[in-house]
Backbone and ligand atoms as CSV (ligand in chain L), in Angstrom:
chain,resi,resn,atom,element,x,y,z
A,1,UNK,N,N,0.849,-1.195,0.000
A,1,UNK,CA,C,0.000,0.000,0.000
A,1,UNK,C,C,0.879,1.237,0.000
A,2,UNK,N,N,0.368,2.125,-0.783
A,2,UNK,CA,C,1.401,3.159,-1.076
A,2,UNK,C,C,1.061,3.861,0.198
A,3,UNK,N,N,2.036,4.954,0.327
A,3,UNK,CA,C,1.756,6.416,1.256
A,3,UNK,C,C,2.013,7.602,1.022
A,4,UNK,N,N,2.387,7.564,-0.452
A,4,UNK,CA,C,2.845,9.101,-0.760
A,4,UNK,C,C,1.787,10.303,-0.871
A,5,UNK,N,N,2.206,11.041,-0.018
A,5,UNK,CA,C,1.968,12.091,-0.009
A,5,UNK,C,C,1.634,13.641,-0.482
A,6,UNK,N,N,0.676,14.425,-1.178
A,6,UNK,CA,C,1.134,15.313,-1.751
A,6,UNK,C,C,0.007,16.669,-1.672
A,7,UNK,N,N,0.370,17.454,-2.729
A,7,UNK,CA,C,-0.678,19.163,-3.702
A,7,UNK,C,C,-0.820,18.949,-4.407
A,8,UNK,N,N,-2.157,18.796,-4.935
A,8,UNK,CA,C,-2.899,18.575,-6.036
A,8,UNK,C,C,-3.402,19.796,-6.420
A,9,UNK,N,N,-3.132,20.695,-7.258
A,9,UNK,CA,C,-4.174,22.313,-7.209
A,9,UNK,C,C,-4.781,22.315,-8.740
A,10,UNK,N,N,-6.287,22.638,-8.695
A,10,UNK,CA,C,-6.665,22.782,-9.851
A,10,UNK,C,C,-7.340,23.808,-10.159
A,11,UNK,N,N,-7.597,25.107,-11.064
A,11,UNK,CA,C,-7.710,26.363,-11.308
A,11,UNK,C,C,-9.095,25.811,-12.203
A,12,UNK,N,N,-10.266,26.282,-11.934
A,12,UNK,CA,C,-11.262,26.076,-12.957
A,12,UNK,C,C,-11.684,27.799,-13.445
A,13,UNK,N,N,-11.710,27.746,-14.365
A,13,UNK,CA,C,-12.086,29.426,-14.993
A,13,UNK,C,C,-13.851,29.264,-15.406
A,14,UNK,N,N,-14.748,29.508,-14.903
A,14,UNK,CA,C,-16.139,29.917,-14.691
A,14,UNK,C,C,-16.721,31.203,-15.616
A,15,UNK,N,N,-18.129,31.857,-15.585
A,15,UNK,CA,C,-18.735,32.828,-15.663
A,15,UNK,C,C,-20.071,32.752,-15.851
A,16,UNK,N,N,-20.273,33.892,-15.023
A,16,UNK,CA,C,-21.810,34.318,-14.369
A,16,UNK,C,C,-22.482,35.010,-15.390
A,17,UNK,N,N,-23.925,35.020,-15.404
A,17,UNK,CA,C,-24.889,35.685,-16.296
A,17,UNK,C,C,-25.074,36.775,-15.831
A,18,UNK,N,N,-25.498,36.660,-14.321
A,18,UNK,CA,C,-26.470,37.279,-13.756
A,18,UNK,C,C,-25.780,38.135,-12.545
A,19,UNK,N,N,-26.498,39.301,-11.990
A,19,UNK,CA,C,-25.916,40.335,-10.872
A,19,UNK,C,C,-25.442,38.866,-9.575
A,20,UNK,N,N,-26.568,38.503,-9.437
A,20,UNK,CA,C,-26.841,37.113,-8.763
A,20,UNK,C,C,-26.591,35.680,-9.269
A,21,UNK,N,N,-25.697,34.789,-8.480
A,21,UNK,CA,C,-26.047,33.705,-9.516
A,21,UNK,C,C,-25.354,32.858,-8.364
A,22,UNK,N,N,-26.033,31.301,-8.248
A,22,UNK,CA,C,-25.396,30.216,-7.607
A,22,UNK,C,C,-24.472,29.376,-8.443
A,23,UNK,N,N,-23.615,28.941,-8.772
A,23,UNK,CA,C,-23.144,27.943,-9.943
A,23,UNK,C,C,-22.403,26.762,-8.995
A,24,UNK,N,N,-22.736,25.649,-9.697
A,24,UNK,CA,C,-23.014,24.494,-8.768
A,24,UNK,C,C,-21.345,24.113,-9.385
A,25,UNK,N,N,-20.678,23.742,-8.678
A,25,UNK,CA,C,-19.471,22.902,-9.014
A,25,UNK,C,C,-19.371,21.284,-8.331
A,26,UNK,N,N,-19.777,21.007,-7.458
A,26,UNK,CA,C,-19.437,19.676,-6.821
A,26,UNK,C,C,-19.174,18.630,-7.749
A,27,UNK,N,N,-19.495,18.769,-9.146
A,27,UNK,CA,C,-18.877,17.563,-10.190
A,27,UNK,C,C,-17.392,17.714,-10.260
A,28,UNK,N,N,-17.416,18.953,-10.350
A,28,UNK,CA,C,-15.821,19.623,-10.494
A,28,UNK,C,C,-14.838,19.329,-9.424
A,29,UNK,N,N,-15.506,19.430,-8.665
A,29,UNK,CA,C,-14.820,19.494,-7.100
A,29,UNK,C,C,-14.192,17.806,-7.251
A,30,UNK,N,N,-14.897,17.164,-6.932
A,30,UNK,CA,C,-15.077,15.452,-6.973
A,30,UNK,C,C,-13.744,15.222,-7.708
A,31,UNK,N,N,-14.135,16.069,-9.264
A,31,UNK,CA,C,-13.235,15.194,-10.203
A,31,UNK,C,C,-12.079,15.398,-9.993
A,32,UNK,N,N,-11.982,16.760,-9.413
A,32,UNK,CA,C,-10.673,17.466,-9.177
A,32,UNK,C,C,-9.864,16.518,-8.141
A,33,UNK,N,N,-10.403,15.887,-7.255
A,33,UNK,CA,C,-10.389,14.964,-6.294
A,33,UNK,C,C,-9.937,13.766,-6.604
A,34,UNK,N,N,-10.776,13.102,-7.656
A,34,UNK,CA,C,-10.221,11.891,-8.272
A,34,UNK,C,C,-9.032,11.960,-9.248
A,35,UNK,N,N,-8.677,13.069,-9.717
A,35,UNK,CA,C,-7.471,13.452,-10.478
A,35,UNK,C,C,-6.514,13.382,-9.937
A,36,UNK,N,N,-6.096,13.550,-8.164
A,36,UNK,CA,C,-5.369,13.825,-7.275
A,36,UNK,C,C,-4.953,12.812,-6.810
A,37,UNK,N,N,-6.221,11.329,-6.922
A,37,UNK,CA,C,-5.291,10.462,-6.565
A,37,UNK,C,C,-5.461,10.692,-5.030
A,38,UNK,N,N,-5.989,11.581,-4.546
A,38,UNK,CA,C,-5.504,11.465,-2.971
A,38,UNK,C,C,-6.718,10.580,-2.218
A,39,UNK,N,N,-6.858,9.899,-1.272
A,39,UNK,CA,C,-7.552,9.101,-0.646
A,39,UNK,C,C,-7.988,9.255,0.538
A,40,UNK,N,N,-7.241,10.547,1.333
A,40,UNK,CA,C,-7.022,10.806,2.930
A,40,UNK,C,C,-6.558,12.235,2.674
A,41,UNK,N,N,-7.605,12.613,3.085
A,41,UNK,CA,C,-6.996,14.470,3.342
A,41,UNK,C,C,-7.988,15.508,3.293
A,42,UNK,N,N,-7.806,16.908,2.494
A,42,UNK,CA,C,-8.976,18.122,2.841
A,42,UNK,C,C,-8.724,17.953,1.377
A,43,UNK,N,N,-10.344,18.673,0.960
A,43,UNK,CA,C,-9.968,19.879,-0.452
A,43,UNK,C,C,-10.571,21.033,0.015
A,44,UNK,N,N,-9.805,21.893,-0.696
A,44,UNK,CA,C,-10.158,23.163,-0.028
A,44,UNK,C,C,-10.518,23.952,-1.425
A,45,UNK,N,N,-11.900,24.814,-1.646
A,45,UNK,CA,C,-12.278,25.181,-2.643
A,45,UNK,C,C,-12.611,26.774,-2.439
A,46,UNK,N,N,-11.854,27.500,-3.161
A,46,UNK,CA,C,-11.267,28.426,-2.748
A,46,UNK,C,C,-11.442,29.566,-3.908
A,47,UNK,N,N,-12.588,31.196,-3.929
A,47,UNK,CA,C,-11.849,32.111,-5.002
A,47,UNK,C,C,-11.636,33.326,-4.707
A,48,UNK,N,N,-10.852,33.510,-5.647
A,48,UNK,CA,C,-9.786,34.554,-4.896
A,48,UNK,C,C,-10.243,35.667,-5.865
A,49,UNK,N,N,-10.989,35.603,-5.498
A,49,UNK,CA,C,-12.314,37.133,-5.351
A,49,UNK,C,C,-13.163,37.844,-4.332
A,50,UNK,N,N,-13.060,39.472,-4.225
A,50,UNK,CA,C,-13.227,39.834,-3.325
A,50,UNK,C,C,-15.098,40.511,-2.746
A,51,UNK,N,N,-15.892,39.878,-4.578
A,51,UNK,CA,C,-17.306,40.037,-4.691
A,51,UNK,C,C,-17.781,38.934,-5.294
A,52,UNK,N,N,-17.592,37.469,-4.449
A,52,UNK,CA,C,-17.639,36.154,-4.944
A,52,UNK,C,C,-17.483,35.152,-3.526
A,53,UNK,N,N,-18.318,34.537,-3.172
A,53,UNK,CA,C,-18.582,33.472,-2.304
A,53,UNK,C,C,-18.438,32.210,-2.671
A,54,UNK,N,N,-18.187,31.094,-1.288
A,54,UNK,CA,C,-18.574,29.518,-1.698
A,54,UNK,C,C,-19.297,29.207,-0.653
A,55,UNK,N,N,-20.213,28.405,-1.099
A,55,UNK,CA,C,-21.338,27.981,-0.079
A,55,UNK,C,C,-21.321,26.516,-0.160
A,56,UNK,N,N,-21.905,25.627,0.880
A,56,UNK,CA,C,-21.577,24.269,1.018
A,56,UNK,C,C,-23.526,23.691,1.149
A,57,UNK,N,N,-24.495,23.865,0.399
A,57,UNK,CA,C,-25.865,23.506,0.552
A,57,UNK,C,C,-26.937,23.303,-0.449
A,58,UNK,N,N,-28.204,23.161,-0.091
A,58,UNK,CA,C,-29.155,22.767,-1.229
A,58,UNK,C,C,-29.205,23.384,-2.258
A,59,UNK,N,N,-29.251,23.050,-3.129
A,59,UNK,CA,C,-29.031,23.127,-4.708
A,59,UNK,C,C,-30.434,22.583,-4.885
A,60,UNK,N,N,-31.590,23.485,-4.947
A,60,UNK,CA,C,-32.463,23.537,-5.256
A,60,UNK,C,C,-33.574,24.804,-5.378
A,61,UNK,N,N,-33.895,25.103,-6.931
A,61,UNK,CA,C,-34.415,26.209,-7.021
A,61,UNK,C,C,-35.162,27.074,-6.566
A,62,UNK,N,N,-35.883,26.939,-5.056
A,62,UNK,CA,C,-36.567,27.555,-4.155
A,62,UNK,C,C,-35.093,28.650,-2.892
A,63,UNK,N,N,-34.497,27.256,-2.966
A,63,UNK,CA,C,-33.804,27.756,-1.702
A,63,UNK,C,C,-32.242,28.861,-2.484
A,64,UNK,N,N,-32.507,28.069,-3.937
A,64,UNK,CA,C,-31.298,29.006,-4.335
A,64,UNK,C,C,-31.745,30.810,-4.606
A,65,UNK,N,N,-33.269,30.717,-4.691
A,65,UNK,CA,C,-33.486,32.078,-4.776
A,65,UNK,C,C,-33.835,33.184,-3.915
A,66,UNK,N,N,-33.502,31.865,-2.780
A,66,UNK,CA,C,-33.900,32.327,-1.328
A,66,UNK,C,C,-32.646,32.945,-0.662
A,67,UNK,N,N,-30.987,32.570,-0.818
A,67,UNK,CA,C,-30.081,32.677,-0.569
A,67,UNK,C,C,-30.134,34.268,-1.269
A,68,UNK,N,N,-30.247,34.180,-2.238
A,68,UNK,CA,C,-29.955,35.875,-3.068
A,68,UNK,C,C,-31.265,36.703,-2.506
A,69,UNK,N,N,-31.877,36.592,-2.267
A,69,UNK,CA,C,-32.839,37.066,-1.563
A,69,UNK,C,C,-32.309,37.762,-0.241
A,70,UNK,N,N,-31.554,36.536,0.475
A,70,UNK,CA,C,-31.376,37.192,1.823
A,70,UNK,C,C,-30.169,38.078,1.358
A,71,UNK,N,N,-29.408,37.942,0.473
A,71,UNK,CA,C,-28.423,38.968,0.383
A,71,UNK,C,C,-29.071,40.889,0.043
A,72,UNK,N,N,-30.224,40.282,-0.672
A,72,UNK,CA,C,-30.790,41.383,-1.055
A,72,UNK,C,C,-31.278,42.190,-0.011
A,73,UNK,N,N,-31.857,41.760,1.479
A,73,UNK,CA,C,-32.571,42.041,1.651
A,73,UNK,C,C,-31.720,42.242,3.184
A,74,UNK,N,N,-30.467,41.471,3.426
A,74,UNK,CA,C,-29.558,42.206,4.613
A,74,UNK,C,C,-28.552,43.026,4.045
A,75,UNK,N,N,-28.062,43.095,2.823
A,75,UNK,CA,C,-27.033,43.464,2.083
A,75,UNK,C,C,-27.380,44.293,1.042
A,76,UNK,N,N,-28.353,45.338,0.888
A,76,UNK,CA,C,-29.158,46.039,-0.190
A,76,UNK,C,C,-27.731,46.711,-0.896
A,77,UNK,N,N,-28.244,46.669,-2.310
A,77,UNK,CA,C,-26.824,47.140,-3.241
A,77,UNK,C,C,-27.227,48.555,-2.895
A,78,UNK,N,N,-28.213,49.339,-2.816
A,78,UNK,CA,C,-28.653,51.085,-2.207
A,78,UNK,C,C,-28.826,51.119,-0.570
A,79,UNK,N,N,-27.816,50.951,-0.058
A,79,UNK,CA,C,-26.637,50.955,1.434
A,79,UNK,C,C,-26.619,51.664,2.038
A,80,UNK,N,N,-26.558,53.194,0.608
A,80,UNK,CA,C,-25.868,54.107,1.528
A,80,UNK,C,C,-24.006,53.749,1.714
A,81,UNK,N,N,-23.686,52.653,0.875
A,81,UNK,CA,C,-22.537,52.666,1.363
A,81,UNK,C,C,-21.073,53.326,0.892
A,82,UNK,N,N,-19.790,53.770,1.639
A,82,UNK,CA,C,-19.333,54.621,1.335
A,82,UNK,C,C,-18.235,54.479,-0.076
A,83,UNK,N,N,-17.977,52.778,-0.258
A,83,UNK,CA,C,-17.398,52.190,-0.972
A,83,UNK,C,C,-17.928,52.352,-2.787
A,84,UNK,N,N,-19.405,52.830,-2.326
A,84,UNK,CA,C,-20.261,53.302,-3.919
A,84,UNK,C,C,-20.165,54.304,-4.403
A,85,UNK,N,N,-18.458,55.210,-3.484
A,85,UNK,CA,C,-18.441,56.661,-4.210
A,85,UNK,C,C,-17.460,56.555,-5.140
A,86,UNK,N,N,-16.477,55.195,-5.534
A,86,UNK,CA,C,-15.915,54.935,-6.192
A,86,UNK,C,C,-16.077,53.659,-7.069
A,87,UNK,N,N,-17.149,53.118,-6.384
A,87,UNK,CA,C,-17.452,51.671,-7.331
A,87,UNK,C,C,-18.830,51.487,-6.965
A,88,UNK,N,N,-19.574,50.333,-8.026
A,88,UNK,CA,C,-21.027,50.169,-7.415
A,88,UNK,C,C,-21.409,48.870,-6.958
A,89,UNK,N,N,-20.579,48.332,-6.411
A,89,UNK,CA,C,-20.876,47.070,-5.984
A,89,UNK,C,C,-20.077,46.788,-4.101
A,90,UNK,N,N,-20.468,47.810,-3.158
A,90,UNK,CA,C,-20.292,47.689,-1.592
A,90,UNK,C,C,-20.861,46.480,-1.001
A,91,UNK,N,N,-22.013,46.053,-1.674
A,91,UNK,CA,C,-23.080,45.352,-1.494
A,91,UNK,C,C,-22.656,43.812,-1.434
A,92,UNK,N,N,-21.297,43.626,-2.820
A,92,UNK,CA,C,-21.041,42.447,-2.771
A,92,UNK,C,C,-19.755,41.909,-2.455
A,93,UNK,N,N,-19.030,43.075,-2.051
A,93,UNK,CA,C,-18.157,43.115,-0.862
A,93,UNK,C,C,-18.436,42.751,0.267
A,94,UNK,N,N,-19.059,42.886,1.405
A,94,UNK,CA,C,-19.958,42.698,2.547
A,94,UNK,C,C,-20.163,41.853,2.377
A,95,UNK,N,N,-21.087,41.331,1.276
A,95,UNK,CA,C,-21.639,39.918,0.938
A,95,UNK,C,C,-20.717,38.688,1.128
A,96,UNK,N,N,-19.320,39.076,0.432
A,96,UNK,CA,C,-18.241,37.974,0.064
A,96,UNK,C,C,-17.666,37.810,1.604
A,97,UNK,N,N,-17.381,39.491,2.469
A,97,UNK,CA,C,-17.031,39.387,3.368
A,97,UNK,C,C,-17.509,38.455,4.388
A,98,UNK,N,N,-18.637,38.503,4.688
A,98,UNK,CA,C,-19.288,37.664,5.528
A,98,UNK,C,C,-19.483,36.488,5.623
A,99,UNK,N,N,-20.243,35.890,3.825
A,99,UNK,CA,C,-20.153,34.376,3.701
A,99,UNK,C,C,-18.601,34.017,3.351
A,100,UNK,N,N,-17.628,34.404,2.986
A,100,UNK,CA,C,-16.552,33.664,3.241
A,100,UNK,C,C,-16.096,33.306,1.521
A,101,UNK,N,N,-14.938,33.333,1.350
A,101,UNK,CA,C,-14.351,33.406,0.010
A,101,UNK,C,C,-14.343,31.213,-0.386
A,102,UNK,N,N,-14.488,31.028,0.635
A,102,UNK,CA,C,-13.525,29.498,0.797
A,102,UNK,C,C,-14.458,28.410,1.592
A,103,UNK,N,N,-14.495,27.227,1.302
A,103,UNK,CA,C,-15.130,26.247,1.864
A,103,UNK,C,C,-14.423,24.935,2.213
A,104,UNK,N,N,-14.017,24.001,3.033
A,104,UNK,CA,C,-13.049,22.956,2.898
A,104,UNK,C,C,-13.574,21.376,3.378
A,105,UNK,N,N,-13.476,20.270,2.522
A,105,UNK,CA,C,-14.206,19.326,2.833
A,105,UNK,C,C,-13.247,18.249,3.436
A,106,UNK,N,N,-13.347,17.355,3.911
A,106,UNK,CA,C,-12.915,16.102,4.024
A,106,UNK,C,C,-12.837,15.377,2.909
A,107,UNK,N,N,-11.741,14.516,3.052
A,107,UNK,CA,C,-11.776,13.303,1.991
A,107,UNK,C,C,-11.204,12.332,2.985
A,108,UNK,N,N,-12.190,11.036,2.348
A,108,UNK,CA,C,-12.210,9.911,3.411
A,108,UNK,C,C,-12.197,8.541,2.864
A,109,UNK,N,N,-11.182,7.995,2.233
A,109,UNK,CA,C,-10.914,6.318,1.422
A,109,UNK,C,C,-11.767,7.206,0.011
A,110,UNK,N,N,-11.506,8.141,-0.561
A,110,UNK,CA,C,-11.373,8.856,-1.537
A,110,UNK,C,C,-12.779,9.599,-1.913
A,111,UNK,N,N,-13.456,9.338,-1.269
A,111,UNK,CA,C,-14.718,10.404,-0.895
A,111,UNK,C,C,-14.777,11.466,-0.433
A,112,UNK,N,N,-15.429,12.507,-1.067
A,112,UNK,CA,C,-15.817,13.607,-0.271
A,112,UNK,C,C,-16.758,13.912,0.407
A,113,UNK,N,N,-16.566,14.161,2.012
A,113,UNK,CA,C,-17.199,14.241,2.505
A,113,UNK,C,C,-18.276,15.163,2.677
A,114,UNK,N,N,-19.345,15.252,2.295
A,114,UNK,CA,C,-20.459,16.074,2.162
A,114,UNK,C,C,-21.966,15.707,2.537
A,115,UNK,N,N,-22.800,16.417,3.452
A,115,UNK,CA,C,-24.406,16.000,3.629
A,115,UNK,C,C,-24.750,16.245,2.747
A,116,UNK,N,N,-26.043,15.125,2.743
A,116,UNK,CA,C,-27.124,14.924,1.394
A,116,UNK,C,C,-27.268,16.098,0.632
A,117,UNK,N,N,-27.830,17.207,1.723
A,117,UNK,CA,C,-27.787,18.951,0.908
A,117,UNK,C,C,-27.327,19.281,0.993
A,118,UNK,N,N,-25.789,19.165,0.676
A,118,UNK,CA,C,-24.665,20.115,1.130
A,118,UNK,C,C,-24.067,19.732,-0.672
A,119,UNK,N,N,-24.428,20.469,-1.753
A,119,UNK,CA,C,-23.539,20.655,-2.665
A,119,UNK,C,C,-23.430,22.202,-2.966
A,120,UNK,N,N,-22.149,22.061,-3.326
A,120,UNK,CA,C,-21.198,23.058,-3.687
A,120,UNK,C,C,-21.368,23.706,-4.619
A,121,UNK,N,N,-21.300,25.583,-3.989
A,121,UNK,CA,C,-21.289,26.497,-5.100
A,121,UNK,C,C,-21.088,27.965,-4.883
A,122,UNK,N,N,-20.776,28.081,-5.999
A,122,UNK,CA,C,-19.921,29.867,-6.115
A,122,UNK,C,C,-21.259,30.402,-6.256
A,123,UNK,N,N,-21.256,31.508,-5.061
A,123,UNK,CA,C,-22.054,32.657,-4.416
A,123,UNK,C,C,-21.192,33.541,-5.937
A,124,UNK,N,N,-21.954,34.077,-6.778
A,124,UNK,CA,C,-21.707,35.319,-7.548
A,124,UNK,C,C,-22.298,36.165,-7.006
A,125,UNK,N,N,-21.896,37.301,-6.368
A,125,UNK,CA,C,-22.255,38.591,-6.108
A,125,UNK,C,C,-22.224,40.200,-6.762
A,126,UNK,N,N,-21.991,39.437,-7.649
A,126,UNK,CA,C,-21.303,41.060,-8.778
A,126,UNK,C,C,-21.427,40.797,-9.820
A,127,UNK,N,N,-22.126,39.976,-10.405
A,127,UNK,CA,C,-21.973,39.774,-11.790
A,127,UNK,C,C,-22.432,40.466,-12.706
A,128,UNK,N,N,-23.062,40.318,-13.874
A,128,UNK,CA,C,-21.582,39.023,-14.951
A,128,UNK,C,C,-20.415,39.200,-14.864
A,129,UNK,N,N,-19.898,38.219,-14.651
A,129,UNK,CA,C,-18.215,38.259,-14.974
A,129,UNK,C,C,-17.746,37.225,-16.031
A,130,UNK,N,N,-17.481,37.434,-16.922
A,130,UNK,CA,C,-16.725,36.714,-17.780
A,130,UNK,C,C,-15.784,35.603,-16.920
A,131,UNK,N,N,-14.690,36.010,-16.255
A,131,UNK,CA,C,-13.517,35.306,-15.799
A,131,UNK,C,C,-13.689,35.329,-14.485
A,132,UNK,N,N,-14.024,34.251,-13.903
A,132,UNK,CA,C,-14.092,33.945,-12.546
A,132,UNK,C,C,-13.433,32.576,-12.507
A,133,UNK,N,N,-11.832,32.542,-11.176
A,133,UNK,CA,C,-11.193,31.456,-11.352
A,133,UNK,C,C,-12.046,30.566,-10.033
A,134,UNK,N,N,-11.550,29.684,-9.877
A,134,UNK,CA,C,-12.125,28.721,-8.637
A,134,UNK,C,C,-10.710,27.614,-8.402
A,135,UNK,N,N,-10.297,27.993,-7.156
A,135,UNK,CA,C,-8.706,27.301,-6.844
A,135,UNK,C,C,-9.339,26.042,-6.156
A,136,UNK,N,N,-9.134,25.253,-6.539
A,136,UNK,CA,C,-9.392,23.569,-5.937
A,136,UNK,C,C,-7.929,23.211,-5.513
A,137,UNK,N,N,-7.422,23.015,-4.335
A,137,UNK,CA,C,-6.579,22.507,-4.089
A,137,UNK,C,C,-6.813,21.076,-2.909
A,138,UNK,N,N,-6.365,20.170,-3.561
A,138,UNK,CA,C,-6.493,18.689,-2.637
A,138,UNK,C,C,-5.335,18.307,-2.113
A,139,UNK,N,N,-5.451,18.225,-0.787
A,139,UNK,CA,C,-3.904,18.117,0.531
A,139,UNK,C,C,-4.117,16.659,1.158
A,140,UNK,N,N,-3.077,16.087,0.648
A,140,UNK,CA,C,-3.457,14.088,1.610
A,140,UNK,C,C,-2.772,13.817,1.046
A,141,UNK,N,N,-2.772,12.221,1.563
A,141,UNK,CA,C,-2.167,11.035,0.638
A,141,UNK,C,C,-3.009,10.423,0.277
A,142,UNK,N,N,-2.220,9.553,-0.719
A,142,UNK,CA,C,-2.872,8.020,-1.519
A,142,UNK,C,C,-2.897,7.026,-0.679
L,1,ZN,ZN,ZN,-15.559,47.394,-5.404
């Protein structure tokens, strides 16, 4: 039985339609996972954007319009905020700030560990964006 050890990092390049948008990756995630070879360890799914979230839950069209909803409705893009005297998006700053840029799972005899409603996805808060990266990096051994 092997034990080697290693970094697996995988860069997926994305884009949003919409001001709002959930985009589901957990196929991505997985595969990125099974590419790695790793069997025992974290992945950590990660973007390195500062009006862009990852969320770890139901993926289903009630609750996904419910999530942008609550952003709308604790996080109004008309704030008042002071960040809109040079840009127009304060709204999804705050947004990213709060829910968190990054999400990190278990991997367990080469599974990822995830509840039934817990699939994976990039919180867009600013969109459209053409180029949105998504850093998958998988840390373990084989
Ligand atoms: Zn800004």
């Amino acid at each position: 039985m092997s034990n080697e050890c290693l970094t697996y990092t995988k860069v997926l390049t994305i884009s949003s339609k919409k001001r709002f948008e959930l985009i589901h990756i957990t196929d991505e995630v997985i595969k990125a996972v099974r590419e790695s070879g790793i069997k025992n360890g974290l992945v950590l799914v990660f973007v390195p954007h500062a009006t862009a979230a990852v969320i770890a839950n139901e993926y289903e069209h009630n609750i996904v319009q419910d999530y942008i909803e609550w952003v709308r409705r604790y996080v109004p893009q008309e704030g008042g905020w002071r960040h809109n005297m040079i840009d127009d998006n304060a709204h999804a700053h705050i947004a990213s700030a709060i829910i968190g840029p990054s999400r990190t799972f278990p991997i367990v005899n080469g599974e990822v560990i995830r509840g039934t409603w817990q699939e994976i996805m990039v919180f867009e808060l600013d969109g459209p964006r053409y180029r949105r990266k998504v850093v998958i990096q998988v840390v373990g051994c084989k």
